[in-house]
N, C-alpha and C positions, 0 to 999 in steps of 0.2 A: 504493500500500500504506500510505503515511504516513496520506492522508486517510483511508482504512478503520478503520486503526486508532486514527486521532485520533475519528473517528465513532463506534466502541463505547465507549473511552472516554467521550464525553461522554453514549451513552445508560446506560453503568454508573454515572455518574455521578447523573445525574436520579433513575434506578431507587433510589439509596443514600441520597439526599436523605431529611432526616425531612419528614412531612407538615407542620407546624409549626402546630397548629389555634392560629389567632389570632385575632383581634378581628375580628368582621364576618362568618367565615367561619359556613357551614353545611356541616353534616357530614350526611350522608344512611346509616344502618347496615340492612343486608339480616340477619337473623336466623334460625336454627331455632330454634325455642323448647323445652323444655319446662316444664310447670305441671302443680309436684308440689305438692298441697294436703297440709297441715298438719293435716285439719281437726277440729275436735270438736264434736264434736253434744250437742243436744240430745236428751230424749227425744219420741217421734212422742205425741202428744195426743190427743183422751183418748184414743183406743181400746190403747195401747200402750206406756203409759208406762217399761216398764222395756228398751223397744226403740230401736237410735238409727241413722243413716245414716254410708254413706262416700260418698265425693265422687273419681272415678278421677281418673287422669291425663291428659296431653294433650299430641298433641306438633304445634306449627302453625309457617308461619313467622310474623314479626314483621318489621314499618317502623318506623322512628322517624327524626326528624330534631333533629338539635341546636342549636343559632344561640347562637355564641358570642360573649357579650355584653362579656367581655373575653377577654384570654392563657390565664385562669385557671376565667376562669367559664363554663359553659354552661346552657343551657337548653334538657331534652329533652322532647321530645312521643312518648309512647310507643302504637303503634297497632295490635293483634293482635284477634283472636275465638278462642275455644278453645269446643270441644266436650267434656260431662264427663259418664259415669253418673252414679245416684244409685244408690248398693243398699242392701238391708237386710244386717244385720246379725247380725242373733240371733233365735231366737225365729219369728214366725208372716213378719214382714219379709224374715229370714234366709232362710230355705226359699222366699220367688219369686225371691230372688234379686235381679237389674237392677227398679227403683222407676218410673225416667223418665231423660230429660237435657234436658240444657238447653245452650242456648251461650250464653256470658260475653262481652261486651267489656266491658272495663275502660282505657279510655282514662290514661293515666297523666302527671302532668307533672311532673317532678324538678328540682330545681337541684343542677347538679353543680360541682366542684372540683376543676381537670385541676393536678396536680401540676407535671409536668414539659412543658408545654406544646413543648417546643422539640427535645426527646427522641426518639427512633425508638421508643422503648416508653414509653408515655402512661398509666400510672395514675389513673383518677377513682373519686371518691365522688359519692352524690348522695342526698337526700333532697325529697321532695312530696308530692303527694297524686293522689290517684285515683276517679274515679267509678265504679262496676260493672255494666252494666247487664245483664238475665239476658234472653233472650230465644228465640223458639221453643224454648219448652218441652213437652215430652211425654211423655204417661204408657207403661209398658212394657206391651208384650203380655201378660207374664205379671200385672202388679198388676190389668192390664182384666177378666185370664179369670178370677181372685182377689173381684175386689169389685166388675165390674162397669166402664160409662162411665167416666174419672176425668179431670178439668180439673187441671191442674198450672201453681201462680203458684209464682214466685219474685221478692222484692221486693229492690229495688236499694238500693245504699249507698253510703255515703261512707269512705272510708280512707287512711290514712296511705301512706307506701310507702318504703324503704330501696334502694338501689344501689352496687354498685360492680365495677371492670371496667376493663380495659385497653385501648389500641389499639397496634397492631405496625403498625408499616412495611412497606408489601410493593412499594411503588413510590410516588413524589413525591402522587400523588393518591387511593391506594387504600392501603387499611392491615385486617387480619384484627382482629378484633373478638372480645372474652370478655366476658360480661356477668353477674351474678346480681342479681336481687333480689329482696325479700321484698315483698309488697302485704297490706296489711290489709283482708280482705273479709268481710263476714260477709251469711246471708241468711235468711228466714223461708220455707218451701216450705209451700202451703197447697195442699193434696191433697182435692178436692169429689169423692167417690166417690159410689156408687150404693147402692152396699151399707153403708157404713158412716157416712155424712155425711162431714162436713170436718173433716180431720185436719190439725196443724199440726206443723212440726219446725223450730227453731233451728239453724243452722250455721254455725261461726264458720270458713269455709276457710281463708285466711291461706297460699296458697301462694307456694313459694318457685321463682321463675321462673330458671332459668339456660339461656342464649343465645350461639352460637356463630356468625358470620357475617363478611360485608366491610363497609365501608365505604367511602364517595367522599368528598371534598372539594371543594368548590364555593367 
């Protein structure tokens, strides 16, 4: 019975232990995301000028892994795809309603700043940059049965990106993860219709990502 109970001890023990992300370590975070765009538009060109688009939500999971460079410092690699309408808005756009979508990856690299490295609750900040790239894109049934065939580009960017986020102890190697942040993206949607030529629209999305998930410790 001594060993038994010396035995749970020593496993409530390990379970209580904080992870203690340190120098060397890789942290690997399993995520639900969502990406809730921000966005403001331009207006659609020529044919529409006083007309502008929304950009929906998205809910996917998210990978990322961090490699911490010191006690304090990390370095994360942030790696999701999200799927998003385009609608119209107001006006002749308004009334078809869903435009096209498109899927995002926006690969993200942050440098962050774990406060309390040694803590069971781990507060970081982070800030880097991100590439975005827009990919299988296509036009809605309703914009085809509207103006005909229509080709749907969306062009890629460069942006900035904000973070910050906790990690909780859940046992010595695995800890619950809270995440948000903000990415700067913006994009050009060039719309070659049948019926009306090629129409252009500015989109500054700028969504605000927040992430709830595990993480391991390696």
């Amino acid at each position: 019975m001594q060993k038994i109970t010396g035995l749970i001890g020593l496993v409530l023990l390990a379970g209580g232990m904080p992870v203690q992300a340190a120098q060397g370590d890789v942290l690997v975070r399993v995520r639900t995301i969502m990406v809730a765009p921000t966005e403001k538009s331009g207006p659609i060109l020529p044919a529409f000028p006083g007309e502008t688009v929304g950009v929906g939500n998205s809910f996917m999971p998210e990978l990322d892994f961090t490699y911490m460079a010191s006690d304090h410092i990390g370095l994360e690699l942030i790696l999701a795809t999200t799927k998003h309408s385009l609608t119209g808005r107001t006006g002749t756009t308004g009334s078809i309603g869903k435009l096209g979508s498109t899927w995002v990856l926006p690969p993200t690299l942050t440098v962050q700043y774990h406060f309390l490295p040694e803590a069971k609750v781990r507060p970081y900040v982070g800030a880097g940059v991100n590439y975005s790239v827009f990919w299988n894109e296509k036009a809605s049934d309703g914009l085809q049965a509207a103006v005909g065939k229509t080709d749907v580009r969306l062009s890629n960017s460069f942006g900035w990106a904000l973070q910050a986020g906790t990690d909780i102890d859940l046992t010595k190697k695995i800890f619950l993860n809270l995440d948000v942040k903000y990415i700067d993206m913006r994009t050009t949607a060039r719309l070659s219709t049948a019926a009306i030529g090629v129409q252009q629209v500015k989109v500054d999305i700028n969504p605000i990502v927040a992430g709830i998930g595990l993480g391991f410790r390696f």
